[in-house]
N, C-alpha and C positions, 0 to 999 in steps of 0.2 A: 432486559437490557437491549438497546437499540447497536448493533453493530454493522459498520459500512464498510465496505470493501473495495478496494481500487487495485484494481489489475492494469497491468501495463505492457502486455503480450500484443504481439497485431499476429499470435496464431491462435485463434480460437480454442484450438483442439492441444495445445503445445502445454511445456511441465509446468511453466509458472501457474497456469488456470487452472490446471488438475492440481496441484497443490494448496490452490485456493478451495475449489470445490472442498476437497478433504477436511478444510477449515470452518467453510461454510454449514458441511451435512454437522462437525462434532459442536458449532457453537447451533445450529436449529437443534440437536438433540437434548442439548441443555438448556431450550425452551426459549433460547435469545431470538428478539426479530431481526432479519441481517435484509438488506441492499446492496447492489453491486452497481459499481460503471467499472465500464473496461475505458482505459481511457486512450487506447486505440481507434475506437470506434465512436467519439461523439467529437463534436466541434469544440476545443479549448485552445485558445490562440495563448503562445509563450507572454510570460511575463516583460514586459518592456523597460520596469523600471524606473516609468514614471510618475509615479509615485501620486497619482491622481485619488487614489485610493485613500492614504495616509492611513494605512494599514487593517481599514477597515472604517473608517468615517465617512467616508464617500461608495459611491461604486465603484466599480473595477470601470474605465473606458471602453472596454469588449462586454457585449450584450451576446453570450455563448453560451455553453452550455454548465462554463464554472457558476453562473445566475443560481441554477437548481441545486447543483454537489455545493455549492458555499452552506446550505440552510440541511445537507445531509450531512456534513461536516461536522456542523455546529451543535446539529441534533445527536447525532452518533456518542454514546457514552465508551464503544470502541470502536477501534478501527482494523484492520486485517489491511497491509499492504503485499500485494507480488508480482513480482516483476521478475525477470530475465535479466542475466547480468550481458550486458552488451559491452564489451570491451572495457572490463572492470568496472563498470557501475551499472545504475539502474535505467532501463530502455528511455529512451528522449522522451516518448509519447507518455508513459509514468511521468518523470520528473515537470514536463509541462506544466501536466495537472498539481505536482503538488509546487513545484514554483509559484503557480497562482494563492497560496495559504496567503503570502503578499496582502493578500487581497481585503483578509481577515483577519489576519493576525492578532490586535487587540481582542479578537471576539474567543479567539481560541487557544492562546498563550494560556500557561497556568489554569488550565481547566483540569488538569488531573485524568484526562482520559487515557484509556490503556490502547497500546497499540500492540501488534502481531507484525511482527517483517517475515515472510517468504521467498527466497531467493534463489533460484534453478540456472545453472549454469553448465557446459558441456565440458569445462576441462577437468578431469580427475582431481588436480591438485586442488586442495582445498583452502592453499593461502590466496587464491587468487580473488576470493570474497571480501579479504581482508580489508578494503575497501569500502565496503560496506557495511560492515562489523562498526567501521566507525563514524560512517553516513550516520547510523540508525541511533548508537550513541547520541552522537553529538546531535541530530534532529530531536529526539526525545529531551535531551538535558533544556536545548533551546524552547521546547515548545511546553516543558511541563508538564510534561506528560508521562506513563509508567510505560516501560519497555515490558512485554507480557511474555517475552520471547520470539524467539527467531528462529527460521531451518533453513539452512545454507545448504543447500541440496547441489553438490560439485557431480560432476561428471555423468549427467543427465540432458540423454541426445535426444529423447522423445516419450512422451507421457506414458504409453505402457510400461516401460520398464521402471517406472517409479511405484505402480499397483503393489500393495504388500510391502513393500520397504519399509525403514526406521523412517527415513524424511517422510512418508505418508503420513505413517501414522504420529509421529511428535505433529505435523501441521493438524491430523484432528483434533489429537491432546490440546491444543493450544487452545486451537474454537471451542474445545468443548469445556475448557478450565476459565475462560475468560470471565 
């Protein structure tokens, strides 16, 4: 199984990536090939809306770096998404990237691919994800795709103290059950 991963942290060393990693080591343990962009760190310009695309008919207008993650998208039979919750939803530099789906959309609607959400956030309270509980819903129901699970990891101020936790080890469960 081919699974891709899209991080959306601009701290390298920060909980959403270490929650990813976790995902990453338990889907290579169960022999999956996995890909990563952090999409912090490559060039993907927001989506505009102009719709030059027609949802995958044309190109996207931006020749960036969505050109390569569109054809690891498409290829990917999962996907592993984590991000940081940044004032109740997913970091800007995430959401860019997956705003551009836009792009593709008839290519990957209704494809059936499973998706992973990981979500690391610092406030204790746990409803404050809730937010994304129905991001990940309502994104899976639109794109047709299988929700594989999700770890809402609240009150998480820096990546050692997530070492050894439940949220660790459910995000390897998840890689490694995919």
């Amino acid at each position: 199984m081919n699974v891709f991963v899209i991080t959306g942290s601009p701290h390298r060393h920060g909980c959403s990536n270490y929650l990813a990693e976790q995902a990453i080591d338990g889907a290579r343990a169960a022999g999956h090939t996995v890909d990563r962009v952090d999409a912090a760190f490559v060039d993907v310009h927001p989506c505009i809306g102009c719709n030059h695309c027609e949802s995958g008919k044309n190109p996207c207008i931006y020749d960036d770096a969505m050109t390569d993650i569109y054809k690891k998208i498409e290829k990917a039979d999962a996907l592993i998404y984590a991000t940081p919750l940044y004032y109740h939803a997913a970091s800007a530099q995430f959401l860019a990237l997956i705003d551009r789906y836009h792009g593709i959309d008839d290519h990957i609607r209704g494809t059936g691919k499973k998706c992973i959400l990981l979500v690391t956030g610092s406030n204790p309270d746990p409803s404050f994800m809730d937010g994304m509980r129905i991001w990940f819903q309502t994104d899976m129901r639109y794109l047709g795709w299988q929700a594989a699970g999700a770890v809402y990891a609240h009150g998480c101020t820096d990546a050692a103290h997530l070492e050894g936790t439940a949220f660790a080890k459910e995000a390897y469960r998840l890689g490694n059950t995919l």
